[in-house]
N, C-alpha and C positions, 0 to 999 in steps of 0.2 A: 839472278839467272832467269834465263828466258828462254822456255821450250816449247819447239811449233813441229811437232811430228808428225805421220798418217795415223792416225787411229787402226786400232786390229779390229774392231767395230763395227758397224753402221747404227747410231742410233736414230732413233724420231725425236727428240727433245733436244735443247740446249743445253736444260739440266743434266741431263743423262750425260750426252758429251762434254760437257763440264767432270762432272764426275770423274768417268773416266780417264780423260786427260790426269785426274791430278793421281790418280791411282797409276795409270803408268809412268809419270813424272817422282813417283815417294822412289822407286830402287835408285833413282840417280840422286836424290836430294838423301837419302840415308847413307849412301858412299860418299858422297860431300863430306856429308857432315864425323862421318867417321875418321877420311881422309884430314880433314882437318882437324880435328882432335886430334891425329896420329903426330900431325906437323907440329902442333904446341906446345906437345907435352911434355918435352926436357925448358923450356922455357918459364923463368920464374915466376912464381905465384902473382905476383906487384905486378906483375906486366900488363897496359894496358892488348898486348896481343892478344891476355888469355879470352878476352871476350869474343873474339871473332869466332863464326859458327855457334855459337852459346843459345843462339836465338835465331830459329828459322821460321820465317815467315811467309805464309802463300796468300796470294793478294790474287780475291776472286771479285767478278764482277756479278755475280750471279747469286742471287740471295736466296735462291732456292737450293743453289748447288749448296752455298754457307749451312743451312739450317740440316741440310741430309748429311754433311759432312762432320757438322758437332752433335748430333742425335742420333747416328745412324738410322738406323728402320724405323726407331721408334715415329719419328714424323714424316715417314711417308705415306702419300693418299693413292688415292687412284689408279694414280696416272704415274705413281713409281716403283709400290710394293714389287711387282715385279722384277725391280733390278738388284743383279746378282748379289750376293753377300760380299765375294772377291771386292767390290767396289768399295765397302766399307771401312779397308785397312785401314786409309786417314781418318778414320773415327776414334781407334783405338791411337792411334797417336796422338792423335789431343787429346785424350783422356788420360795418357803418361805424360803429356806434358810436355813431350819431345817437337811437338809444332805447333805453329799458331793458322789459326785463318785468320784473315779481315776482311772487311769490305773495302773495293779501292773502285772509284769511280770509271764507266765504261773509258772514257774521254781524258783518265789521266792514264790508262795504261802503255803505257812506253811500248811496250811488244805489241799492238794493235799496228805500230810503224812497220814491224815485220811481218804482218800476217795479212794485212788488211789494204788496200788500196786509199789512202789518204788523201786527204784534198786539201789546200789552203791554209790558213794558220792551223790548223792541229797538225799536218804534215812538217810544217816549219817548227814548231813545239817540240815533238818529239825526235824530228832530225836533231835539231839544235841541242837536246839532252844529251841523246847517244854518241854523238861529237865532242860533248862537255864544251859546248859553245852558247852565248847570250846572243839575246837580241843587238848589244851595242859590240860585241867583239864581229857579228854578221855583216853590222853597217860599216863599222871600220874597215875591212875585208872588200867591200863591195866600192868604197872609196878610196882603197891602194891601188885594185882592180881599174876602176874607171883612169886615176890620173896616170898608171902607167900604160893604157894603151891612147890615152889624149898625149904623151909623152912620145909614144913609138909614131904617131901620125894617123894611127890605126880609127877608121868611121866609128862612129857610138852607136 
């Protein structure tokens, strides 16, 4: 799942708006995750279903927002003590257990397709994902393209 809202906000840092983003993204990822518990639960135990939702994962690019987000306050400086407690929800949820962070690199985040103005092969990369399309199924595409308009009479 990939969510790109306005923030209720304004902050000064990327940290900070990091942060926030993921604190107003938890009430939709905790209805997820309930919503799908609801849906598995006459489904038997053997079932490879039962795993779906079991493991929710937030894949952050920002390793400042990672280290505020599994420490809460405790490792903030500066430049963050001042941000609200409300932002700390997702701390107590990795501390139950009920989510993970990781780190996912800025360049493989697939919703950067969405949010961001892309250029060149990273634009083709992450189109091609969100398509569930390859490199060789784009080139086959592009040469059914070509011989049916060298077929219709159509200019190249």
């Amino acid at each position: 799942m990939s969510m790109s809202i306005k923030q209720k906000i304004n902050t000064k840092s990327s940290t900070k708006a990091e942060l926030v983003g993921v604190d107003d993204a938890m009430n939709f990822v905790e209805w997820i995750q309930l919503f799908v518990e609801q849906q598995i639960k006459s489904i038997n135990e053997d079932s490879v279903l039962k795993k779906i939702g079991s493991d929710v994962v937030i894949q952050q690019d920002n390793t400042s927002t990672i280290q505020l987000e599994n420490n809460g306050q405790a490792s903030s400086t500066k430049r963050t003590r001042h941000i609200n407690i409300r932002y700390f929800y997702v701390t107590s949820k990795i501390k139950d257990g009920s989510i993970r962070v990781i780190y996912h690199p800025t360049k493989q985040m697939v919703s950067d397709y969405l949010t961001k103005p892309l250029q060149g092969s990273l634009f083709r990369t992450h189109r091609n994902s969100i398509m569930g399309q390859t490199e060789d199924s784009v080139a086959k595409y592009r040469k059914a393209y070509s011989d049916a308009k060298q077929a219709n009479g159509s200019p190249s």
